[in-house]
N, C-alpha and C positions, 0 to 999 in steps of 0.2 A: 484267312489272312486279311479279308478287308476289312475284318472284324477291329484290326488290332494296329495301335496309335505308340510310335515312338516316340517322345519330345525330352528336350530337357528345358531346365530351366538358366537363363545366362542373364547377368547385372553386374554392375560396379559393387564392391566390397558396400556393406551394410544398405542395402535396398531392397532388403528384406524378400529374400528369395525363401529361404528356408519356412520362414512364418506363412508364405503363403502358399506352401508347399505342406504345409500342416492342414491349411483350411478345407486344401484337396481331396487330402484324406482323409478326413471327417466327414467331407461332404460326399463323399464316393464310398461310406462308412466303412472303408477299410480298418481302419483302428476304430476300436470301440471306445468310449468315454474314458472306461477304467483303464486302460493304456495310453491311454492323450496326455503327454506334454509340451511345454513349448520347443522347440525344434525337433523334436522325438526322432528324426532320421540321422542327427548329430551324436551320435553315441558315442565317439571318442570323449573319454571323462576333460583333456585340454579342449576339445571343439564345446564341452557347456560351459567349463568356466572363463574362456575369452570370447566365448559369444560369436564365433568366424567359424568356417564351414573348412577343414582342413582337406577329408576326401568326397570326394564325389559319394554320392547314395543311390544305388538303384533300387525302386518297389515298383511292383504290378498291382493297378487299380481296373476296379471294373465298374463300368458303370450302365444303366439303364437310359436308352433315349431313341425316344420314340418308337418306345416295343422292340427295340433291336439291343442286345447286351454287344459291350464292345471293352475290350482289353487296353490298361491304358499303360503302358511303361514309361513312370517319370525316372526322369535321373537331376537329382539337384545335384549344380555345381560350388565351387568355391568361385569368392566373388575377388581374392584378393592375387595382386602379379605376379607374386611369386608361387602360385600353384597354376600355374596358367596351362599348364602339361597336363594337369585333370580333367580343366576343361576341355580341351584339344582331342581328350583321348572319348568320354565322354560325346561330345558332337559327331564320333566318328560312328556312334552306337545308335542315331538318331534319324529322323525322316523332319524334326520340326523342331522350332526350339521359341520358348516364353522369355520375350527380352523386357525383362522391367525396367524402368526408369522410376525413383521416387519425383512425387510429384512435386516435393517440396525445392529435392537439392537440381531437376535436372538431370541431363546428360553428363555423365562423369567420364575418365579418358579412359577407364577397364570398361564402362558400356561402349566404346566404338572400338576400341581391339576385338572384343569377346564378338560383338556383331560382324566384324568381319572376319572372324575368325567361321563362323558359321555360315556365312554367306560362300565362303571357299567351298565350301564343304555341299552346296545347292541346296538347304535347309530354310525350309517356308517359316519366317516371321511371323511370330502372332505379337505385337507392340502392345505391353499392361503399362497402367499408369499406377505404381502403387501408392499407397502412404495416402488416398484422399480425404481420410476423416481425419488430418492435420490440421490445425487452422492456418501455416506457414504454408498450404498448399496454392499453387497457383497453375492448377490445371492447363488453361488454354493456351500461357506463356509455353508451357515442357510441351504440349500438345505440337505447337509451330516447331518447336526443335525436334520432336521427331520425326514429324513431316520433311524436316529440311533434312535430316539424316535419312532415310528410310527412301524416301519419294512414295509412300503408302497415302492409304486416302482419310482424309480425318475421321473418318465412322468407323474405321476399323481396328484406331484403338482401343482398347475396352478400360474404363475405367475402374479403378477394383481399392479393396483392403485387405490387407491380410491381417490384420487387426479383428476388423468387424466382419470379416467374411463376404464384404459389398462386393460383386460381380463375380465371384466363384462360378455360377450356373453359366455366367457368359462363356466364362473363361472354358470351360467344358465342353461347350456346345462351337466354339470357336475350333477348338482341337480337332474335334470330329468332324466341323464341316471345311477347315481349312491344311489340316495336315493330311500328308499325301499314305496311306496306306502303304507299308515295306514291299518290295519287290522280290519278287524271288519264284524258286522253281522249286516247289515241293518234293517233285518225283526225281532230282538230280542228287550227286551226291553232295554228301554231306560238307558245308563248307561253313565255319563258325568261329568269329573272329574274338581274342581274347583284349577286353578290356580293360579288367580291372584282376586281380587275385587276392586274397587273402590265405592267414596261416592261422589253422585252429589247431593248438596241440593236441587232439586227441583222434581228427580225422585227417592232420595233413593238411595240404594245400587247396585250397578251394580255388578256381577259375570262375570269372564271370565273363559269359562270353554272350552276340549276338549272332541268331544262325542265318545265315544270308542265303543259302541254299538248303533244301534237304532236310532231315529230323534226324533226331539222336536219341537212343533207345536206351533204357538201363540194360545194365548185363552187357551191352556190347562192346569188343574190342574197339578202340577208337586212339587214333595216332597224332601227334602233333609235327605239323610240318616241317617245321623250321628247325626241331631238336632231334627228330628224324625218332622218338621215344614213343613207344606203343603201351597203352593201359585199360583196365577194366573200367566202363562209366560203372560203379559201384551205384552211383545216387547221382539221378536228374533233375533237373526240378524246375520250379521258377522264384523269386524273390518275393516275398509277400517282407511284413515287415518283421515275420520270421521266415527261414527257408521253410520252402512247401517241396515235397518230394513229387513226383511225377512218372508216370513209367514212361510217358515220350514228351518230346519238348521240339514244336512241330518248327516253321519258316515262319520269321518274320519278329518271333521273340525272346525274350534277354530272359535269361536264364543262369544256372551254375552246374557245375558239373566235381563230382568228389571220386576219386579216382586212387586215394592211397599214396600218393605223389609224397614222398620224404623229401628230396632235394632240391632248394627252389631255385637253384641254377637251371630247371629243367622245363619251367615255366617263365615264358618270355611274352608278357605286353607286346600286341597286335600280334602272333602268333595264330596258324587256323588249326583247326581241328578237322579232323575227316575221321571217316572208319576206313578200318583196316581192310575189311571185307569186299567195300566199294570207293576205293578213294578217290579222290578231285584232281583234275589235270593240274592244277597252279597255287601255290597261297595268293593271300589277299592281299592285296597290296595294305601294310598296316601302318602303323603314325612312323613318321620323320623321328630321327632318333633325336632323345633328347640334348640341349647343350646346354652345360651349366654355366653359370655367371659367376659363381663366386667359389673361391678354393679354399678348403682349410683343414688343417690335419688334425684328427683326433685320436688322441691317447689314450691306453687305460691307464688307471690312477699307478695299479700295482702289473707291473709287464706281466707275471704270473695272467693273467688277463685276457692277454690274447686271444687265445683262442675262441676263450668265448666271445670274446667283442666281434670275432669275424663271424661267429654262427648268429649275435645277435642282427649286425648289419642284413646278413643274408638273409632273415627273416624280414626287416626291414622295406629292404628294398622290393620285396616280395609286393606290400601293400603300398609302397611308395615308390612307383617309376622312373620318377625323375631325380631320383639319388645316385650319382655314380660313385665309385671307390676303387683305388686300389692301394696295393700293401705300400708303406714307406717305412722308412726308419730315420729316426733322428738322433743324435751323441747326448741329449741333453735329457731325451724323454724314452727312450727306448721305440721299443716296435710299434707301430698303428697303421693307420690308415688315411689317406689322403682322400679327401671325399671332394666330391662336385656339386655343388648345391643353386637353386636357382637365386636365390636372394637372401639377406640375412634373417626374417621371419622364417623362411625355410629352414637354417641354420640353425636357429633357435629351439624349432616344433621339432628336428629331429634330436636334439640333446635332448631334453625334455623327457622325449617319447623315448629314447636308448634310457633312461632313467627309472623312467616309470613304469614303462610295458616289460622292462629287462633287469632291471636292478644291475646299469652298469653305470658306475661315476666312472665318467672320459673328461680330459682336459682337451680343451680345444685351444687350438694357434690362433694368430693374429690370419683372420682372413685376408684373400690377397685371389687377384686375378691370374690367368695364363697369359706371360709374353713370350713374344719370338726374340732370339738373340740371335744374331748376325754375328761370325765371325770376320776375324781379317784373313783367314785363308778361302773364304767362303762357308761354311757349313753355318746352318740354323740350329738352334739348339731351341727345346720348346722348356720355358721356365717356368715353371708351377711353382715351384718354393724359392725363395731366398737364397736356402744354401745351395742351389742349382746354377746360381750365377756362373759365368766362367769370369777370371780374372781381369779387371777393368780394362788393362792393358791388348786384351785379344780382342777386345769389342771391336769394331767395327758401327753398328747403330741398333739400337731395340726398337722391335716394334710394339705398340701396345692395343688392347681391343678399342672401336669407339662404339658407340650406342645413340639411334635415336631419341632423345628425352620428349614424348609428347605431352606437357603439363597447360589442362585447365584450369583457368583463375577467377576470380574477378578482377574486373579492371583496375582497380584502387590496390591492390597488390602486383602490378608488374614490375614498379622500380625495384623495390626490395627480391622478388624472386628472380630479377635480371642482372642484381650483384651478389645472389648466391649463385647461380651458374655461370659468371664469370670467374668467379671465385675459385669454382672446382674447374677451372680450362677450359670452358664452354663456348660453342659461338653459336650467336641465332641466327638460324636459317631462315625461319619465317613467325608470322604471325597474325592470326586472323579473328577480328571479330565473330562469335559467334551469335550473341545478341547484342544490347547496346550495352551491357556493362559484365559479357563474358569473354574472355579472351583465350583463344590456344594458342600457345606458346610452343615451336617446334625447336630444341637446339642439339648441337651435336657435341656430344662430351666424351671425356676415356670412362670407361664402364669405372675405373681402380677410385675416380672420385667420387661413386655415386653410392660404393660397397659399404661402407661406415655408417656418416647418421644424414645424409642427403633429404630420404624419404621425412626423417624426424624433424630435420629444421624447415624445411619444405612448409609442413603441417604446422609448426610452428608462427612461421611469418606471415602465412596465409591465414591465422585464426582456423588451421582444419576447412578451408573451403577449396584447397588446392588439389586437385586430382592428380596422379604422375604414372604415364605409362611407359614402357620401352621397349624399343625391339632392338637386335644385334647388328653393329654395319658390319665395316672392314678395318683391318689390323693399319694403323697408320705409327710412323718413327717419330720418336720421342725420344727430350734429353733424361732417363731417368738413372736414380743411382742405389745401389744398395745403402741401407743404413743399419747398421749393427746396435747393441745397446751392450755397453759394456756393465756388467758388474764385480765392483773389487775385481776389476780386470781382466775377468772374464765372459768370456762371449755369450748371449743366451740366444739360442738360435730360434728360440721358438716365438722370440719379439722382434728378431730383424723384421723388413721390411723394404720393398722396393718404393722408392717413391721418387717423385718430381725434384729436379735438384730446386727449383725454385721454392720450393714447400719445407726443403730439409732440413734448416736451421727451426724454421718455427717448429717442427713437428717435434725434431728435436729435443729443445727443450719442454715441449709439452709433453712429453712422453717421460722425460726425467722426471719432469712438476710432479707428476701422474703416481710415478714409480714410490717416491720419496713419499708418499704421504700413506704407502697401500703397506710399503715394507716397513714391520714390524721393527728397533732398534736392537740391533747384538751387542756383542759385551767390547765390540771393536769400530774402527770408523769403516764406513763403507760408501767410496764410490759409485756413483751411477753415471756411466757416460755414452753418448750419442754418438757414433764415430763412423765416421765414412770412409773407405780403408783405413789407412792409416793416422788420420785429421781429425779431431777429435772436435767437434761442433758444439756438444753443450755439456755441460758437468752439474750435476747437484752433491749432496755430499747428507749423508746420513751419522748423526752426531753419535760417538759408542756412550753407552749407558756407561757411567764410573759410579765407583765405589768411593765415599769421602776418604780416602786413606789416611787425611793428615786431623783426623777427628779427634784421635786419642791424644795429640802435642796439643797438651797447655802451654802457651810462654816456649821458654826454652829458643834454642838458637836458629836460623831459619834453612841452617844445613840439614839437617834432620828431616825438615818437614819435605827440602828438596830432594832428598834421596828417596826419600817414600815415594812423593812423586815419578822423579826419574827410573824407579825401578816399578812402576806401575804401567810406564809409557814404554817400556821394553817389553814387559808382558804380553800386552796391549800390540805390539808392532809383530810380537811371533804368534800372538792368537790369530792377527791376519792374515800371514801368511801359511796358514793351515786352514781357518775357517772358511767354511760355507755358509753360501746365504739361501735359505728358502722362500720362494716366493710364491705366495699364498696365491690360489687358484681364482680368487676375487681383481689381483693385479695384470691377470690376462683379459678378463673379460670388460674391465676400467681401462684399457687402452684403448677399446673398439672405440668407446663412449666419450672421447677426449674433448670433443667439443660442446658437451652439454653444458 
């Protein structure tokens, strides 16, 4: 057990954790040449081609020093907010963690979350300076801010690349002499906490877990706590950067366990493991359950669907934690699902991945937050969609979520990033130099303004030098109002939206702008209207396609020409009231985006 090193790796979105999480393992020659590529622990086909680390990776390296062989279990994390539940679950797996800072950009505001997110957790800092064979690098400046962050001693950050491989051996020899070797009681029972899971069709549900007490043997019956479900460990093993099989898998290290498991209702993140034969007095106390930030219902294309959409999610959420769900139904779209997600990148990666890893096309709603509705005889109603509202007239007052915004800048962009968070209902609580020309920005805003394109204009105004982190406050009362969107006079529930009444004329009509230019022209006129109960706030008007009717009159008198017409425009007024408008899957997803 003293043998053997937990750490993961923790940084700001693009500070190159993963690349130097490769250097690792070439230099500890886990992977051989003929298997080395650039991120190689990214094997999600979306984690290579956007270049961002979606799940966490655990591999076991081994390395040689000073005559003593020693076990190293890295785990790299995602570096971006809305996976921050990986991280969190990750660090729970760990004794040390590698906090890079690039050397070039700085302290960024997902490097002082993630650092204290690990500090919670009493996890020994090793402070790298990545990115030094930059020439934009200005070492000794990022060296003082992470001194001022940290309170560490300057020689103990190690300066390194993941480029060029510069300080790998430090970085090693740092691990082993500065991280605390796991704790634990070999000869107790078995106590082994589950991190991560996956789902391979053809063994069933894989578990990755850390065993804090005790060993776990193949062949043995072995129990999950928490689901109270008893199973054969079929295959133990440990994680290499293929599974390696094992007949024991002793204290202290990250491992996996295959067990035949079909239903993965049955496998539950931070869940412990024991055997049956000898079981543990207690589970492990495991992660804080997750809370989502952003709400949105998805559909499948064809309702016939269903059911598999629900076995796809539940496979899903298998490898993805912080996904919640449950069933809903809508008049507009039929049956789905109402899901929890933590940000819209998250929203994103899991369409995508329901797409790609499942072959299901879902339509997604207008994302939207959880509020509380206060009646007037007292009762709360908790509002997750639109059409959950109760009628205007029973309100009493809504509350809605707020959130700390902590955003790093430079100083030359605080005017403009201080009238886009006024903008979305913001106020600054504080703000503090962090060097002469870094500023953090602390302010408090409703989570429902930041769910759209906040992050994008953010990056935007900032020229991409603006860092934005969040965490959850408390539900505070707001004036807000539903906003329906009418088409050819009927209701489309899956564009309503709650929003600020002060917001609702402009969004309004932007959302008609929007409509009008995505829907395709019918053979009749069609309406698109913003309406707020009964008030109708903005209208556009979609022109019907006609037919020249009065083409074939040469000359001739101009009653003629008007009855063709007039009985063209009766046509025309009964095709409307039968027809339907179809709204192409492109004018849900161009609403999110209304303010590009």
């Amino acid at each position: 057990m003293k043998h053997i090193r937990n750490f993961c790796i923790i940084a700001h979105i693009d500070h190159g954790k993963s690349t130097l999480a490769d250097r690792l393992l070439e230099h500890t020659k886990t992977i051989s040449s003929r298997e080395m590529q650039a991120q190689v622990l990214d094997d999600m086909d979306l984690e290579k081609e956007r270049g961002i680390t979606i799940k966490s990776h655990a591999i076991q390296m081994e390395y040689n020093f000073n005559g003593e062989k020693f076990v190293l279990n890295l785990i790299d994390t995602p570096g971006h907010v809305d996976f921050s539940y990986e991280v969190s679950r990750s660090i729970a797996a760990c004794e040390g963690a590698l906090l890079i800072v690039d050397a070039a950009q700085g302290i960024q505001a997902q490097t002082i979350s993630n650092l204290y997110l690990a500090l919670e957790n009493d996890l020994t800092i090793i402070p790298i300076l990545n990115k030094m064979d930059l020439p934009s690098a200005e070492p000794e400046l990022v060296k003082d801010q992470i001194v001022d962050l940290i309170g560490c001693d300057r020689n103990e950050i190690i300066p390194a690349s993941g480029k060029t491989g510069m300080g790998v051996d430090d970085i090693l020899k740092a691990i082993i002499e500065r991280v605390k070797p796991p704790v634990g009681e070999p000869n107790a029972p078995l106590q082994a906490l589950i991190f991560d899971s996956v789902f391979n069709s053809f063994r069933g549900i894989i578990a990755y877990y850390k065993i804090i007490n005790g060993s776990i043997k193949k062949g043995e019956k072995v129990k999950f706590v928490n689901t109270g479900a008893s199973y054969f460990a079929d295959e133990v093993g440990v994680l290499k950067l293929k599974q390696e099989a094992r007949d024991e898998v002793f204290t202290g290290d990250v491992g996996y366990i295959i067990s035949g498991i079909k239903d993965a209702r049955e496998v539950k993140v931070g869940d412990t493991i024991t055997t049956v034969a000898n079981p543990c007095n207690a589970a492990i106390d495991g992660f804080e359950d997750v809370k989502p930030m952003v709400f949105a219902g998805i559909y499948p294309v064809d309702t016939e669907d269903f059911e598999e959409l629900r076995y796809s999610m539940e496979k899903l959420q298998l490898n993805d934690a912080s996904l919640t769900w449950e069933p809903e139904s809508s008049a507009a779209l039929g049956f789905g699902f109402r899901c929890g997600f933590l940000g819209m990148l998250h929203m994103e990666i899991v369409q995508e991945r329901l797409e790609r890893e499942f072959n299901m096309t879902v339509i997604t709603t207008v994302p939207n937050v959880s509020y509380k509705a206060y009646q007037t005889k007292g009762e709360m109603i908790v509002v997750n969609n639109p059409s959950d509202m109760p009628d205007p007239g029973r309100i009493d007052y809504i509350e809605e979520p707020f959130i700390k915004a902590n955003i790093i800048t430079k100083s030359e962009y605080i005017g403009p990033i201080m009238t886009l968070c006024i903008e979305k209902r913001g106020s600054i609580v504080n703000q503090n130099y962090l060097t002469a020309d870094r500023v953090e920005l602390i302010f408090e805003m409703p989570l429902a303004e930041i769910v759209f394109d906040f992050y994008d204009r953010l990056k935007s105004i900032s020229k991409g030098y603006a860092s934005f982190d969040y965490s959850p406050l408390e539900m505070r009362q707001s004036d807000l109002v539903k906003m329906d969107i009418l088409l050819n006079a009927e209701q489309v529930d899956a564009l309503s939206a709650l929003v600020h009444r002060s917001n609702a004329h402009n969004l309004g009509k932007k959302m008609c702008e929007k409509l009008k230019e995505l829907i395709p022209r019918q053979q009749f006129e069609i309406p698109i209207q913003a309406a707020i109960g009964a008030k109708i706030i903005a209208r556009e008007t979609i022109k019907a396609m006609r037919k020249d009717v009065t083409a074939k009159c040469y000359g001739g008198d101009i009653s003629r020409k008007r009855k063709l017409l007039e009985k063209q425009k009766e046509g025309k007024k009964r095709m409307k009231q039968v027809g339907n408008v179809e709204i192409p899957q492109s004018a849900f997803m161009a609403v999110l985006k209304l303010n590009d």
